[in-house]
SEFI-316641 format. One record per residue: residue number from 1; y, z negated, x negated of N, C-alpha, C in turn. Coordinates in Angstrom, 1 decimal, always signed. Example, Ala and Ser with C-alpha at 12.3 -4.5 7.8 and 13.67 -1.06 7.14 Angstrom:
SEFI-316641
+-----+--------+--------+--------+--------+--------+--------+--------+--------+--------+
| num |    n_v |    n_w |    n_u |   ca_v |   ca_w |   ca_u |    c_v |    c_w |    c_u |
+-----+--------+--------+--------+--------+--------+--------+--------+--------+--------+
|   1 |   -5.7 |   -7.8 |  -13.2 |   -4.5 |   -7.8 |  -12.3 |   -3.3 |   -7.8 |  -13.2 |
|   2 |   -2.2 |   -7.1 |  -12.8 |   -1.1 |   -7.1 |  -13.7 |   +0.0 |   -7.9 |  -12.9 |
+-----+--------+--------+--------+--------+--------+--------+--------+--------+--------+
END
This chain:
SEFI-316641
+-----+--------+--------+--------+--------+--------+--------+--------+--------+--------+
| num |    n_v |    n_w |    n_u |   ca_v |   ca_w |   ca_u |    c_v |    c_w |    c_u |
+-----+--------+--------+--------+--------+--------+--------+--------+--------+--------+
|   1 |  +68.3 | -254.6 |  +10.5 |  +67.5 | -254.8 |   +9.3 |  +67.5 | -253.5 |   +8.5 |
|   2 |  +67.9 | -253.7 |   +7.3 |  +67.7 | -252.5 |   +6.5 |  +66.3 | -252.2 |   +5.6 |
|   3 |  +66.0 | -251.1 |   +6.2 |  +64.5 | -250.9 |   +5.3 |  +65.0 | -249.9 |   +3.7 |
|   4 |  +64.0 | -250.2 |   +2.5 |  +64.0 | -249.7 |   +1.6 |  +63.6 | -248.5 |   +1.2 |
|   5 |  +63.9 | -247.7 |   +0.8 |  +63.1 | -246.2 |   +0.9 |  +61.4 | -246.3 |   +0.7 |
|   6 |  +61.1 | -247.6 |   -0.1 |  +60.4 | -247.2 |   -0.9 |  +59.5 | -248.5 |   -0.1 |
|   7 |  +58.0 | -248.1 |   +0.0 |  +57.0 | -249.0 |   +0.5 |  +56.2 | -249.4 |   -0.1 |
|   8 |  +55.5 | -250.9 |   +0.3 |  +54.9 | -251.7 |   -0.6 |  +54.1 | -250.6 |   -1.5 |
|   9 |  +53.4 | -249.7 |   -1.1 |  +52.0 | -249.1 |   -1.2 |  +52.4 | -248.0 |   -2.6 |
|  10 |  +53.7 | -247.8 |   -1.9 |  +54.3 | -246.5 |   -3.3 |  +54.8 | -247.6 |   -4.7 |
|  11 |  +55.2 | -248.3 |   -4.5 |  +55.1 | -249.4 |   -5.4 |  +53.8 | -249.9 |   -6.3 |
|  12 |  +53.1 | -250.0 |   -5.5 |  +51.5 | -250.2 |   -6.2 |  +51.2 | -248.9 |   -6.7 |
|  13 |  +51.2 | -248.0 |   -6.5 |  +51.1 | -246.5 |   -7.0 |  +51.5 | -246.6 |   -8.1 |
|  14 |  +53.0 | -246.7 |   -8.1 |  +53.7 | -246.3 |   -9.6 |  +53.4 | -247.5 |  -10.5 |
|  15 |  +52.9 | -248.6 |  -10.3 |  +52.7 | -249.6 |  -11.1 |  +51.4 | -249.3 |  -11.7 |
|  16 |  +50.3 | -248.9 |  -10.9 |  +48.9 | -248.2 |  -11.0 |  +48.7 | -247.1 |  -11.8 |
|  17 |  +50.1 | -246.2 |  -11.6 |  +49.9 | -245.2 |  -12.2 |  +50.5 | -245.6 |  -13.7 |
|  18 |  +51.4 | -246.3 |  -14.4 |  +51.9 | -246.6 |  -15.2 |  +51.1 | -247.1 |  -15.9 |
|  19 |  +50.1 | -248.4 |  -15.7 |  +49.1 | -248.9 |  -16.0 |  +47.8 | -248.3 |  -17.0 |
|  20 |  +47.4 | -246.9 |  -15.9 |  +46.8 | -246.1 |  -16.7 |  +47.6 | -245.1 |  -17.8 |
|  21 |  +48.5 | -244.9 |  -17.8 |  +49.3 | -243.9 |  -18.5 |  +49.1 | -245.0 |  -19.9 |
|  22 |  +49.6 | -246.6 |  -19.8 |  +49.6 | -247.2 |  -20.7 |  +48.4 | -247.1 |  -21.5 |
|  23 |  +46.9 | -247.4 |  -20.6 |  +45.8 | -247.3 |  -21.1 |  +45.6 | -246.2 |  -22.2 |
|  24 |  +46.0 | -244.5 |  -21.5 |  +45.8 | -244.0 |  -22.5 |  +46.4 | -243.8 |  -23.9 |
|  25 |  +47.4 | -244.3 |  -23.6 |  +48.4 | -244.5 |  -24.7 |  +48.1 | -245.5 |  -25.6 |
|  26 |  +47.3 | -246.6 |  -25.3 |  +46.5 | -247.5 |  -26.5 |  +45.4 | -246.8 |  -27.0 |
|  27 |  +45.0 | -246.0 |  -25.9 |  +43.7 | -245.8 |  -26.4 |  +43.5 | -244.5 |  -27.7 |
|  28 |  +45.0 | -244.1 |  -27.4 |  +45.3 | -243.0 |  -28.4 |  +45.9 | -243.7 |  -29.8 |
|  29 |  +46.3 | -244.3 |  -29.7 |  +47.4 | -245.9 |  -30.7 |  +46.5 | -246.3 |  -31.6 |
|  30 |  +45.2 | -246.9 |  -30.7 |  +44.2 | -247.8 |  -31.2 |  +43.2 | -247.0 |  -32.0 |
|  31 |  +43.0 | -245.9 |  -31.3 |  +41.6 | -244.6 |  -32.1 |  +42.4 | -243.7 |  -33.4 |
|  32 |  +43.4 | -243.9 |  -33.7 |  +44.3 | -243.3 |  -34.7 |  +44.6 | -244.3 |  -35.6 |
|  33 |  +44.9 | -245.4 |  -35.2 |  +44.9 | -246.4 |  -36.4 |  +43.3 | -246.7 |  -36.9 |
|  34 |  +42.3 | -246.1 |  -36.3 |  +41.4 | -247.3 |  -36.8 |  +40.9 | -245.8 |  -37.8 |
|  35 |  +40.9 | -244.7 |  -37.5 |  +40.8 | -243.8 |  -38.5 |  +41.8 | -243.7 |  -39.8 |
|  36 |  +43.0 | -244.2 |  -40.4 |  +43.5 | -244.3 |  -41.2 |  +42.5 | -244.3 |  -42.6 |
|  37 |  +41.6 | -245.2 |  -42.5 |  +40.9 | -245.5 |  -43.6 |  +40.3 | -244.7 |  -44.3 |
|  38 |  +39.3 | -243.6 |  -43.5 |  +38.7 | -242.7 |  -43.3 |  +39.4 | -241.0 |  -43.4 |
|  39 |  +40.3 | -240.9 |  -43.1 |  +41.5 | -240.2 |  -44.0 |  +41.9 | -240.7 |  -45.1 |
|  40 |  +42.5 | -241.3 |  -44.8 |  +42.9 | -241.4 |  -46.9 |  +41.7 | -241.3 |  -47.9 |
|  41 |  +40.3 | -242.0 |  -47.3 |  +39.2 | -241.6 |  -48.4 |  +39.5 | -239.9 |  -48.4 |
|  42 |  +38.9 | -238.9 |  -47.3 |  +38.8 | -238.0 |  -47.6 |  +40.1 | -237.1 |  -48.2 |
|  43 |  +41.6 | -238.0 |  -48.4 |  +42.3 | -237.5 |  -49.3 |  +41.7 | -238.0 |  -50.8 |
|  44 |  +41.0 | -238.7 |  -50.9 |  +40.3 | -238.6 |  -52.3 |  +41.0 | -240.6 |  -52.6 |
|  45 |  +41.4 | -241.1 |  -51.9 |  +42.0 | -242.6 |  -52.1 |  +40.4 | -243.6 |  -52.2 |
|  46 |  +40.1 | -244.3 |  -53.0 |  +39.8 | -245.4 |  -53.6 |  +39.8 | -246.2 |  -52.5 |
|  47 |  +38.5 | -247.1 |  -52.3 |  +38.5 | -247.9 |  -51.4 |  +39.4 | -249.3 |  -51.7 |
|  48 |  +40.1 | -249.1 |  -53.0 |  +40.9 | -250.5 |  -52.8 |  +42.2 | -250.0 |  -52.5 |
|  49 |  +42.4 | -248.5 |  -52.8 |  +43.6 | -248.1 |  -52.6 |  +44.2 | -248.5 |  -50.9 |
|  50 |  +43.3 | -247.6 |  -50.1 |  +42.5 | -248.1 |  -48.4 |  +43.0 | -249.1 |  -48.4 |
|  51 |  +42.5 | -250.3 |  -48.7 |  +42.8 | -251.5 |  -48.2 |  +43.4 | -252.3 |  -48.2 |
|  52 |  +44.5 | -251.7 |  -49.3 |  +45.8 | -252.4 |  -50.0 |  +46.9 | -252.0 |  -49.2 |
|  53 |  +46.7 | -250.7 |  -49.1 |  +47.6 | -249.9 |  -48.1 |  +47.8 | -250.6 |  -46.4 |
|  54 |  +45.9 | -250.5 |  -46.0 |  +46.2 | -251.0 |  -44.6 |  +46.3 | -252.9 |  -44.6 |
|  55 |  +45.9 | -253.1 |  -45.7 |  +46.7 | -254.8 |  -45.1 |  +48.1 | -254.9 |  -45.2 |
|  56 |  +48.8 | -254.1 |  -46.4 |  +49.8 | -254.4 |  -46.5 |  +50.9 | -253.5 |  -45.4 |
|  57 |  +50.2 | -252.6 |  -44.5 |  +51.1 | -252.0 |  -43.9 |  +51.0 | -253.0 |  -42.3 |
|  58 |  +49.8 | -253.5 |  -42.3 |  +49.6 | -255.3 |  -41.5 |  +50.4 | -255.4 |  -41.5 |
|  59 |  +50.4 | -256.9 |  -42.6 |  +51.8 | -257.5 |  -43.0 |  +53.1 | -257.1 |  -42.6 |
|  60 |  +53.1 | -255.7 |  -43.3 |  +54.7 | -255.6 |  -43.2 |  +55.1 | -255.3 |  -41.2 |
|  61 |  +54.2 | -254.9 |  -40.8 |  +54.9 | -255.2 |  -39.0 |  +54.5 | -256.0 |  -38.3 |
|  62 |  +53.9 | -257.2 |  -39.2 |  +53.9 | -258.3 |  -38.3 |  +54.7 | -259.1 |  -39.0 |
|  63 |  +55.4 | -259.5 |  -40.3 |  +56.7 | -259.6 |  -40.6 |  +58.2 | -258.9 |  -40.2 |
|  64 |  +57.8 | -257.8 |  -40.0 |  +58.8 | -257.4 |  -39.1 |  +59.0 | -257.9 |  -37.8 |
|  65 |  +57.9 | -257.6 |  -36.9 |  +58.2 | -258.4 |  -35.6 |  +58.5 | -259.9 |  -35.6 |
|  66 |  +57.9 | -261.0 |  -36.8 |  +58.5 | -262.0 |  -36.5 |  +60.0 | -261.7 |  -36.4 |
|  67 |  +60.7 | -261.2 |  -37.6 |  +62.3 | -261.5 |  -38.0 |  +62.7 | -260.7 |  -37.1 |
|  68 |  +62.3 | -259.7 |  -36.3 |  +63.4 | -259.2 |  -35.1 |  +63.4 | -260.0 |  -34.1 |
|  69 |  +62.6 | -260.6 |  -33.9 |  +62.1 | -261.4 |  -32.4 |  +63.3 | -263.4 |  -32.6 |
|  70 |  +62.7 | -263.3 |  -34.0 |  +64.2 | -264.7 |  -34.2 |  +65.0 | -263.9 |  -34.1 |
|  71 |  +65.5 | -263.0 |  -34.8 |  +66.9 | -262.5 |  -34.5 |  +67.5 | -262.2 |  -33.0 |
|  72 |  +66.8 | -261.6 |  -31.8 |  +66.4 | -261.0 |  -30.7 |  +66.6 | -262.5 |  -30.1 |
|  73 |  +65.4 | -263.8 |  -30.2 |  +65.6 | -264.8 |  -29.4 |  +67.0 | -265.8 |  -30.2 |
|  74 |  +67.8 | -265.4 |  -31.1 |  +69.0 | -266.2 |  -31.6 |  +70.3 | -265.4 |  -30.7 |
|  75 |  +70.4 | -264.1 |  -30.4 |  +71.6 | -263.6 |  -30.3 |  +71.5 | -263.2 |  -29.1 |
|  76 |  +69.9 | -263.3 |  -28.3 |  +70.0 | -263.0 |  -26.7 |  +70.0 | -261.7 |  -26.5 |
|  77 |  +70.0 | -260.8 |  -27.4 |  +70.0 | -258.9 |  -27.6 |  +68.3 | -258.7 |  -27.5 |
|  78 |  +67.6 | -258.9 |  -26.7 |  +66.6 | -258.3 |  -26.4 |  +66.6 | -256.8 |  -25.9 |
+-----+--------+--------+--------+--------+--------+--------+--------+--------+--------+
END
């Protein structure tokens, strides 16, 4: 029987450990985007300027992700 280097337990580790690495990495993602607004005021931006900016910068990457993702599930190049 051949055994694998690697055991159940170190496996949960690295998956555990990756897990939180993720966490902080949203949490750094999520606490920087939600300040956007709040900078540009204090660049002196107009609260409609703000909001034109952040819906339209929305839109444009969840338009984006749709058309890469048809492209991506048409050509199998994930």
């Amino acid at each position: 029987m051949v055994r694998s280097g690697l055991s159940s337990s170190s496996a949960f580790n690295f998956v555990l450990t990756m897990g939180v690495v993720n966490l902080f990495g949203d949490m750094t993602y999520e606490g920087g985007g939600a300040i956007n607004g709040q900078f540009m005021a204090t660049l002196g931006a107009s609260a409609a300027v703000v909001s034109i900016t952040a819906g339209l910068g929305e839109f444009l990457g969840y338009a984006i992700r749709s058309v890469s993702g048809y492209i991506a599930d048409r050509t199998g190049r994930y």
